[in-house]
N, C-alpha and C positions, 0 to 999 in steps of 0.2 A: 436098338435103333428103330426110330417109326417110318412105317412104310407110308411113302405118298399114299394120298387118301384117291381111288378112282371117281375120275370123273363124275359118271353116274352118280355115285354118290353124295358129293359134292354137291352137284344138282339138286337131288333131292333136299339134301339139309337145307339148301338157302330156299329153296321152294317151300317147305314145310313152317321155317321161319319166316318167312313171308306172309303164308296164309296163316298160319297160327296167332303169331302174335303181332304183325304188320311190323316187321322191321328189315329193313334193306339189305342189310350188311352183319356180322359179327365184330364181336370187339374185341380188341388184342388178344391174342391166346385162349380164347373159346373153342375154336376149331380144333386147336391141339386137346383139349379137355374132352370135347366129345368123340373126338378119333377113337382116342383112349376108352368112353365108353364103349363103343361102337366095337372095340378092338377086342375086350372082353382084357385090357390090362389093369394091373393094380394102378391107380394115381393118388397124390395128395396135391389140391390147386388149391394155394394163396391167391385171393383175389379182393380187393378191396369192398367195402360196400359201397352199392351200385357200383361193382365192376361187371355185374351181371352170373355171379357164380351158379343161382338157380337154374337158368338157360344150359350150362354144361351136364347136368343129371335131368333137365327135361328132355332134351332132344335126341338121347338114346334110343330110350326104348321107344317113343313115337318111329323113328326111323328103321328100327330093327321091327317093332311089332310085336315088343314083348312085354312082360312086366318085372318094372326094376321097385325097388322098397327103400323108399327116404328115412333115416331116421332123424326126429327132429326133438327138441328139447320141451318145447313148448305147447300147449294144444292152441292157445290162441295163433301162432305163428303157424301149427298146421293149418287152421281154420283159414287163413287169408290166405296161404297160396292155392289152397285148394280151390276157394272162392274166384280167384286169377283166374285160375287153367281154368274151370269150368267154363266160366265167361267168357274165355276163348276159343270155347271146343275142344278143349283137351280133355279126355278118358281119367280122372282124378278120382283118389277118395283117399279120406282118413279115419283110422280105428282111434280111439281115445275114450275115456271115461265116460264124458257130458255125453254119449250119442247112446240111444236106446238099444234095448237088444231086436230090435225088430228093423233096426236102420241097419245095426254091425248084423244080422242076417243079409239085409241088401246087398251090403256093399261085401260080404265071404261070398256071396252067390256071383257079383259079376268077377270079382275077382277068378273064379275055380270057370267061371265061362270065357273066361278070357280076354274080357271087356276091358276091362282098366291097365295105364301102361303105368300108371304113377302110385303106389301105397305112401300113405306117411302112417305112420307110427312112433310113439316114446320108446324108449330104449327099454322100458321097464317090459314093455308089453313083448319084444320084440324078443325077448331072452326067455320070455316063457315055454314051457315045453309043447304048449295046445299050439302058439303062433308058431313054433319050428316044426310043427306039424304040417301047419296048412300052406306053409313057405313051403313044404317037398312039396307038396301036392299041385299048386300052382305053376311050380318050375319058374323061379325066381330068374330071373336074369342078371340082376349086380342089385349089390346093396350102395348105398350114399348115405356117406355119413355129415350131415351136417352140424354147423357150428362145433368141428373137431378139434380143436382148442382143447374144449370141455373136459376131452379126457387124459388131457394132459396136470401133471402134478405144478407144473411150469408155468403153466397158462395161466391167464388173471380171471376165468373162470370156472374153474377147475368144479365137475361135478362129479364124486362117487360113482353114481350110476351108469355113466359112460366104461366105468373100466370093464364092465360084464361085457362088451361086445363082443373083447378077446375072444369070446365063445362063436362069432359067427365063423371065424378062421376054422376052428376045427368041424362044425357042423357041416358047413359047405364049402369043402376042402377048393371043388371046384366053380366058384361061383367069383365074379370078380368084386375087389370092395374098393369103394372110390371117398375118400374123405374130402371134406369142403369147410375153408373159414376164410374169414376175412383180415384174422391181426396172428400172424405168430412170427417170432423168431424162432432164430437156429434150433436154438434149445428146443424149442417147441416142435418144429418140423418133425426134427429127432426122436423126440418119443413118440407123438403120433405111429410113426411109423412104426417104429418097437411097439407099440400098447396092439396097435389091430393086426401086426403080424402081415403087413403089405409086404408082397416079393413083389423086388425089383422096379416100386415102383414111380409110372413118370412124374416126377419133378418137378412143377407147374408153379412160380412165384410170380406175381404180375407187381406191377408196379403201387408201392404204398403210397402215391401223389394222390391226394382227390383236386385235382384242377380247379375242379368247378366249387370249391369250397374257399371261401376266403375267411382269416384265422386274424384273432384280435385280442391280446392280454390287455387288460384297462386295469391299472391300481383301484382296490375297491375303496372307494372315499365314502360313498354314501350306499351302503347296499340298492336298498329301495328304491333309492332315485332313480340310480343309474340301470335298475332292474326295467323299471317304468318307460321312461326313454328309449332304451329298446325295444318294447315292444307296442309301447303305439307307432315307433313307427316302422312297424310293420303290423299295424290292424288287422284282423280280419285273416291272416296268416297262421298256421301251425306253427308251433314252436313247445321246447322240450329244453323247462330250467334245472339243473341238477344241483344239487345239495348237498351236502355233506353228512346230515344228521335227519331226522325223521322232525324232530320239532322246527326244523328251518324249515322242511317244505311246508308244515300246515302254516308255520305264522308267512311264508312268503304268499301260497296260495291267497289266505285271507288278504293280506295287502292289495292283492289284484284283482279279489275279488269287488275290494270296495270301493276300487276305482273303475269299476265296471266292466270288468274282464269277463271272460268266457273261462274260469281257469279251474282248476279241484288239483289237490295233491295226492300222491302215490307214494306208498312205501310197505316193504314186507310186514310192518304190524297191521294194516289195515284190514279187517275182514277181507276174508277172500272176497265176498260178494260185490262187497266196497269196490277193489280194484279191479275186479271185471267189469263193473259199471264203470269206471275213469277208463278203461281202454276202449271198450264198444261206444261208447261217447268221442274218444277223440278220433275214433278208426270215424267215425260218421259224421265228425263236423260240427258238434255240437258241443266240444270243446275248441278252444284255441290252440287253451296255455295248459301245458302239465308242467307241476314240479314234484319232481320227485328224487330220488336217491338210487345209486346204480341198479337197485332192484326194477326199475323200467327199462323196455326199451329192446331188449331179444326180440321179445315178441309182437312188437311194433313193428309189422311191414311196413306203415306210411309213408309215400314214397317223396309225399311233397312238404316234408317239413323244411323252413325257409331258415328256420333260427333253432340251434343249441347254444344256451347260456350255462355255462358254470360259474355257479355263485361262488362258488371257491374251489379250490385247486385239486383236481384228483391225484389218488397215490403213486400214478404211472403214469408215461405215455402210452402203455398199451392200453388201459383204459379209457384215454383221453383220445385216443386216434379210433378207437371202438366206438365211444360215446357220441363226436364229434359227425362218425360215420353214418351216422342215422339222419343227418340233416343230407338235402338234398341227393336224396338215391336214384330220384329220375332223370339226374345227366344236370338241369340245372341248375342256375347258382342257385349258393345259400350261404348263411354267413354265422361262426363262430364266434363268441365271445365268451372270454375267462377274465371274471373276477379276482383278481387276484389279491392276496396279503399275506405276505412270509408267515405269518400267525397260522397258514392252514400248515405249512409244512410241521409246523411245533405241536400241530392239533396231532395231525399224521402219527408223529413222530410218538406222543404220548400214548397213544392206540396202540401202536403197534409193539413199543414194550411193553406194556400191559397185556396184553396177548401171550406173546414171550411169558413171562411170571406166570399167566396163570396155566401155562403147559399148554394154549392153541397153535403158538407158532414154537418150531426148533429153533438152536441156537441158527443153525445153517437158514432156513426159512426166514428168520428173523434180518442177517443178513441181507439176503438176496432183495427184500422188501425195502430195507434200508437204501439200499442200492439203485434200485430205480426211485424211491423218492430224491434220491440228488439230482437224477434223471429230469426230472418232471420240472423240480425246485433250479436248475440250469436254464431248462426249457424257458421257465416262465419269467426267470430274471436277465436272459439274454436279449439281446439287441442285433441275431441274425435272421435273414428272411425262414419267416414259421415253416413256407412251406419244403425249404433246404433243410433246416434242423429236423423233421418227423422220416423227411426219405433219408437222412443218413443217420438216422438212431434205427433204422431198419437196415442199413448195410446199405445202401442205395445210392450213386450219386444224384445229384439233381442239377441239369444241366441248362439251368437259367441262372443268369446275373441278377433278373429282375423278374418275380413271380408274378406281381402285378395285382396280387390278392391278399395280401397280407397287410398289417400297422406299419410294420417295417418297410417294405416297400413302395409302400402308397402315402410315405413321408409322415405318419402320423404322432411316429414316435421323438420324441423330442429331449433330449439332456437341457438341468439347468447349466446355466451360462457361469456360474460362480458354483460348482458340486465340491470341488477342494474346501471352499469356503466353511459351505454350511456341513459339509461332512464334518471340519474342523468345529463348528460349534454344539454339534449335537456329540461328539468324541468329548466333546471338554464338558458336559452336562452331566455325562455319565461318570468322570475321572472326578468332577467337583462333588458329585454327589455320593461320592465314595464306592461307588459300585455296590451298592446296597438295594436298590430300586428294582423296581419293575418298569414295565414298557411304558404304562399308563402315569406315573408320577417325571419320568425323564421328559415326557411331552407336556403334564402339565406344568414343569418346570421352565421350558425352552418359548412354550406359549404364553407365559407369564399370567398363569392362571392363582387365582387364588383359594386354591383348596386347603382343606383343612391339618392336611398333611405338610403341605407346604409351609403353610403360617409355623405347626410344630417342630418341625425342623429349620425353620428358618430360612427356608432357603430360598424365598423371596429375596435376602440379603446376599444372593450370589451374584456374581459377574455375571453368567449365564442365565439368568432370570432372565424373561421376557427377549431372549436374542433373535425369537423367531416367531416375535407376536402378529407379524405380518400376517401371515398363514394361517388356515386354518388348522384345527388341529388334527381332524383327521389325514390330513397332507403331512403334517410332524408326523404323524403315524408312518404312515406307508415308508417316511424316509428313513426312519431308524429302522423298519425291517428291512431297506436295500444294504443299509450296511449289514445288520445280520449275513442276509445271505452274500454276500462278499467276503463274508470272516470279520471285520472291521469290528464286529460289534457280538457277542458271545452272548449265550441266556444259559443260565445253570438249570442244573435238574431237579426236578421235584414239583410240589405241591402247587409252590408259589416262588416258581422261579425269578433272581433279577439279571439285570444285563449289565454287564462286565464287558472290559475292551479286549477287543482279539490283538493278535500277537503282531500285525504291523497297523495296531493302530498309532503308536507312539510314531512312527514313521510320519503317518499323514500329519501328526500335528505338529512335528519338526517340517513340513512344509515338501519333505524328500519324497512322496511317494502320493501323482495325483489319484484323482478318485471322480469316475463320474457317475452321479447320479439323474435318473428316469426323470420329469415333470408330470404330472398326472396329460393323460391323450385332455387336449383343449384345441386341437382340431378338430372342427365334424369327420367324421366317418364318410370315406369316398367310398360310390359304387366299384367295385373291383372291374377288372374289363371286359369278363367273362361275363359278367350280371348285364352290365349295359349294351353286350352284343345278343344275351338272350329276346331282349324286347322289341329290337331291330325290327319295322315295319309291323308290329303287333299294333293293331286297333283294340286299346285298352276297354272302348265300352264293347264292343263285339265280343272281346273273349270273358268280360263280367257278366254277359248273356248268359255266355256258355257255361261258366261255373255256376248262374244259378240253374239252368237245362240239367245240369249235371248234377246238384246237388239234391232235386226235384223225384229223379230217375234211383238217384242211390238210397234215398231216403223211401221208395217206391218199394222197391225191391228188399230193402235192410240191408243194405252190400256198404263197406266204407267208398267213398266217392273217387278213390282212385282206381278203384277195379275195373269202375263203369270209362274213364278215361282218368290216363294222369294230365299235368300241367303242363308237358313238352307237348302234348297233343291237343290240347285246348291250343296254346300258344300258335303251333303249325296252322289248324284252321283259322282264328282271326288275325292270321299274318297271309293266307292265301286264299283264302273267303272261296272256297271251292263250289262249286254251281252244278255238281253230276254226280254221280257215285264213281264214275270213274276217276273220278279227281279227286273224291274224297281215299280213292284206296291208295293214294300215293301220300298222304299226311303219316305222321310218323306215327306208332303204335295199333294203326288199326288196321286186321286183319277180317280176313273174312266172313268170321264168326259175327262178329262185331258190326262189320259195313251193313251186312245181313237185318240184324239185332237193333242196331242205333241208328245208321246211315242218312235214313229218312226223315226222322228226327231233329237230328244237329243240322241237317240241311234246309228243313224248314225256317228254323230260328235263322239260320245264315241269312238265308234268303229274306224275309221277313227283318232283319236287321239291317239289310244292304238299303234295299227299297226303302226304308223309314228313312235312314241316311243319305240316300244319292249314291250309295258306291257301288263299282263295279265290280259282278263279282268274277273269280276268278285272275285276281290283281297280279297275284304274285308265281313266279316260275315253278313248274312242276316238273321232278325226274321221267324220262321219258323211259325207266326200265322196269318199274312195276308193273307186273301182271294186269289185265283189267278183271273186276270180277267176274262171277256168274250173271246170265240175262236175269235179271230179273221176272217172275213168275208174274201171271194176271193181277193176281188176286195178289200182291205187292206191288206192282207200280202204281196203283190210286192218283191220287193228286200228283202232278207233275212228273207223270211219266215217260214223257217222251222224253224230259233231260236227262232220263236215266237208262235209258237203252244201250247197251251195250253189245261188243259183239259177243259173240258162242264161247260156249270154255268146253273144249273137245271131252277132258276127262269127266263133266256132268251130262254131257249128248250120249258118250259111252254107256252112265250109268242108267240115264232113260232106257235105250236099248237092252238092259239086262234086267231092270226092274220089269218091261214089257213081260219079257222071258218067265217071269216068276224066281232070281236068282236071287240069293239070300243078300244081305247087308256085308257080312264077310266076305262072301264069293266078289260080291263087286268091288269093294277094297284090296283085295290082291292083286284082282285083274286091272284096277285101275292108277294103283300106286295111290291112292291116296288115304288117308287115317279113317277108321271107321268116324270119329266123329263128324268128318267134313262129310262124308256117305249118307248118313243119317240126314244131314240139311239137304243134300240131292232127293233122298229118299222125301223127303218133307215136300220138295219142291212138285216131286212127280204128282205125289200124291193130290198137290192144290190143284196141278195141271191137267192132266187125265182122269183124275176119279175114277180109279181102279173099282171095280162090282165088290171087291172085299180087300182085306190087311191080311188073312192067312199067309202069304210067303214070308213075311217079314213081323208077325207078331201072333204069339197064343191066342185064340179064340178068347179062353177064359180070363187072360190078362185083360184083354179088348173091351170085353164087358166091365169088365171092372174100370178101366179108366173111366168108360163111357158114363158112367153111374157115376162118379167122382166128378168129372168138370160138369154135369149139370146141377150137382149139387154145393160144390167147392169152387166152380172153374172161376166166373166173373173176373175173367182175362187174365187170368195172374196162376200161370204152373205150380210153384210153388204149394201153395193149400192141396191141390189135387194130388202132390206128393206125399205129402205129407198125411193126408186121409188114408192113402192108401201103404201107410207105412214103410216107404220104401222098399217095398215088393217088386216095383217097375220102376222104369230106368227116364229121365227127363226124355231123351226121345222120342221115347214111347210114347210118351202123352203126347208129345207134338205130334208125332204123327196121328196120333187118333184125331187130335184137336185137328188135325189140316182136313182128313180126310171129314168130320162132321162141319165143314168149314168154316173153323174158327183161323187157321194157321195163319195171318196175317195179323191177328187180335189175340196173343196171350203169349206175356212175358214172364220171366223165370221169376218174378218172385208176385 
């Protein structure tokens, strides 16, 4: 049973979460997740993407004060959360391959000082005997296991290298292990648990709805076309097309490209280098479009993709609610579409006996795969609201009549008016033609096409000739595979299979048994209502301001553009056009670090946008329970600083008083309850303010010099390079604080 969480502490996590990462509130069953770390119990928490499961293994050990160890699958998806937290003042680092031995010196050094609350690491690194070494020596606080799926045999990512964890159970009998995913079922749950040897632990499933995602099957009539159509119109937008096969992403890529797209394809044959360049390109904006094949996509934190396209049908829902999960992570809409043509389930289906035969999959294996392709192949030929059918293939109810986000719901799905009909003539095509055919000769039979097959058979000379020349023929298409997948219509096996009638087709064409068939979507596509209450009071050219302020700064720095701010937080500013910093620390996602860091900036542009405009700023209502920030320092209020005066923030007045003292960085962090990283910007602050005679209480002599010598060689306002000179030896504060104290501190950004 979990014990209420006290007070105090309470306090502290929403306090922490407030200044860290500006956010008001927690989201369903977060609290419960971090109790549990907090508590030092075993957990496994299902949580969707963008349900926020990162948040549950961040805010441990920030509030405990210790160091807990991520392990993650990917190094580019270490690289981006790490890139997050720093940029919020979180104590971060990660060990992996690409990083020198003079950087993984840095980052073993603050780790054993006791600097950092967060490790990520691969699992490979992480089981070796040197890192179970430096894990005693550290005094670990819990492990987190992410994307834990992986080490499941069950899961639809199932990696090898996950099952060595089993070992962190016996190494650190006493240490707590917390697994994190976003898709599993039962089955899955199940082993997870068995594979890491969790006792007892809590339980944590959140809801598999993504709200804010609207879901769209379109018959694929025209690949290309209907590829195109969606994505101009959403220009200028992220989006992530998936493929089936490695030569459909190049030849789609190329299509987009030569209608002017911003697009490059991705798939595991591509040089590595290759597909590092296609991710650092779209993580910064300099792609749009990627298409690629499930090998994308883990490692993609992007939080503002608006569009996932499936050009054809994946093999599961669990892949397709994985896949699908990566649009819209930052709470806004975004919108789904599948491609769809019974042709992929047969594509599927041929892979995966083929696998089978050549001894990759079991008979059982073989199975289970079969199984959720009916799954997926129900999914995409049904006519129930998308977002009821994904929560209840999760066990879930969904307790709307109307999702309001979906084809189905939002009226776009349409049955022909006469489906008994034409079912009856494309059923008599196939019986006239003796069931000898394949898909391709049944359509050009019914389209009254004159190929050269046809003339040799004759079968221009059939009743059924031309009965549905109306049509195009890709539309014949798609309708013979609705019968397929209703049974109506059977393909045999092999090389060159043809289509034969299922066992109540003789029914339909005795007139005894209707049949309704799909019309391809010939509705526009309506904004879901979620999408059209995001924009509510958004001044569209103030927040294109802001994306290009943003795009400017991330491109500045090398950071993808959502670290510097996502699109719920652009949105919040040119919907409340805020005119102080205190107004700005109440907009959604930004925290302290950040108001600090950017504040002045985004406020200028505001300002500077309003005035061009006429408008007034500070339009729109602001919560009256956010914190205000810290005063602002001299040598940071500059231009327009009298709108940014704030009153006092008792816990940085405290730290003045102990900095006076000559009392360490640590020292004033316990005393004052707050995160060494927020210490260090007090620490920065004192420094612009009073001009301390020296930096000895709070930094090596020798280190001091040394910075000193690197920003007048490297500095030219940008941390980074002075980092980097000096090999990761010293710690990004450190340089700030030197820079403050040689008074640079209001003139040099992290990268």
């Amino acid at each position: 049973m979990t014990i209420p969480m006290p007070t105090p502490t309470l306090d502290r996590i929403h306090d922490l979460v407030r200044r860290t990462w500006g956010h008001d509130e927690l989201r369903p069953l977060q609290l419960e997740a971090i109790q549990a770390g907090l508590e030092g119990r075993d957990s496994l928490v299902v949580l969707p993407t963008g349900g926020g499961k990162s948040l549950c293994y961040q805010v441990p050990p920030l509030v405990a004060g210790r160091l807990d160890v991520v392990v993650s699958p990917l190094i580019a998806l270490m690289k981006d959360q790490v890139d997050g937290l720093v940029a919020n003042g979180y104590p971060a680092a990660a060990l992996h391959s690409l990083i020198s031995p003079a950087e993984q010196r840095a980052v073993e050094d603050r780790l054993l000082a006791g600097e950092l609350r967060l490790l990520f690491v691969a699992p490979e690194r992480l089981v070796s005997e040197a890192f179970m070494t430096l894990m005693q020596r550290a005094n670990v606080g819990a492990f987190a296991i992410d994307e834990a799926h992986c080490i499941s045999q069950w899961g639809h990512d199932f990696r090898p290298e996950y099952r060595q964890l089993a070992l962190l159970r016996r190494r650190f009998p006493g240490v707590a292990m917390h697994a994190f995913t976003a898709t599993a079922t039962e089955p899955v749950r199940a082993d997870i648990v068995a594979q890491l040897g969790l006792r007892d632990p809590l339980i944590i499933v959140g809801p598999f709805d993504r709200p804010n995602l609207s879901y769209r099957i379109q018959p694929r009539l025209d690949r290309e076309g209907q590829l195109l159509e969606l994505l101009r119109a959403r220009a200028g937008q992220a989006a992530i097309v998936y493929c089936l096969s490695r030569a459909d992403t190049e030849s789609l890529a190329a299509t987009l490209q030569a209608a002017g797209m911003r697009a490059a394809a991705y798939h595991a044959g591509l040089e590595g280098a290759t597909r590092q360049r296609v991710q650092e390109d779209f993580l910064a904006e300099r792609l749009d479009v990627v298409v690629a094949t499930v090998a994308f996509g883990m490692g993609i934190d992007r939080s503002d993709v608006r569009l996932v396209v499936h050009a054809a049908a994946p093999k599961s829902i669990e892949h397709y609610q994985q896949e699908t999960g990566r649009a819209g992570r930052d709470g806004l809409p975004a919108d789904c579409v599948l491609l769809y043509s019974a042709a992929d389930i047969l594509r599927w289906e041929s892979l995966l006996t083929k696998r089978a035969q050549e001894g990759e999959l079991t008979p059982e294996g073989l199975g289970g795969q079969l199984t959720a392709l009916r799954a997926i192949q129900r999914f995409c030929g049904g006519v129930l609201c998308r977002h009821r059918s994904l929560s209840e293939h999760f066990g879930q109810p969904y307790p709307n009549a109307n999702c309001g986000a979906c084809d189905v719901c939002l009226g776009e799905v349409q049955f022909m008016a006469d489906g008994t009909v034409v079912a009856q003539k494309l059923l008599s095509a196939v019986a006239r033609t003796g069931g000898r055919f394949g898909v391709t000769h049944v359509v050009a039979v019914l389209s009254g096409a004159q190929t050269e097959t046809v003339r040799r058979w004759n079968h221009d000379q059939l009743s059924v000739y031309g009965l549905l020349k109306e049509l195009p023929r890709p539309a014949i298409t798609q309708l013979v595979y609705q019968l397929l997948d209703q049974g109506l219509l059977r393909q045999t096996e092999g090389d060159r299979p043809v289509v034969i009638l299922g066992d109540e087709a003789a029914a339909v064409l005795r007139g005894e048994l209707p049949v309704r068939l799909l019309l391809p979507a010939v509705k526009r596509a309506e904004r879901s209502v979620a999408d059209a209450a995001s924009w509510t009071g958004v001044d569209m050219g103030l927040y294109e301001a802001l994306r290009e302020l943003r795009t400017r700064i991330a491109r500045e720095r090398g950071l993808p553009a959502y670290i510097v701010f996502g699109d719920a937080t652009l949105r919040d500013m040119a919907r409340l056009r805020p005119a102080s910093m205190g107004a700005l620390i109440h907009v959604k996602g930004i925290g302290e670090r950040k108001l600090a860091d950017l504040g002045e900036t985004f406020l200028d542009t505001i300002t500077a946008y309003c005035q061009a405009h006429g408008l007034e700023q500070g339009a729109g209502p602001l919560p009256p329970s956010r914190p205000l920030p810290p005063t602002p320092s001299p040598k940071t209020a500059g231009r327009g600083g009298e709108r940014r005066r704030e009153r006092a923030n008792p816990a940085r007045d405290e730290a003045f008083q102990r900095f006076a003292a000559g009392e360490s960085v640590t020292t004033v962090s316990l005393a004052t309850g707050r995160a060494e990283s927020t210490v260090w910007g007090y620490l920065q602050d004192f420094i612009a303010e009073r001009a301390p005679a020296d930096l000895g209480a709070w930094l090596d002599p020798r280190a001091q010099a040394a910075i000193e010598g690197a920003l007048a060689t490297h500095g030219g306002g940008f941390l980074r390079p002075v980092f980097e000179a000096l090999g990761g030896s010293v710690t990004y504060e450190e340089i700030r604080a030197v820079a403050a104290w040689k008074g640079g501190g209001g003139g040099v950004a992290d990268s």
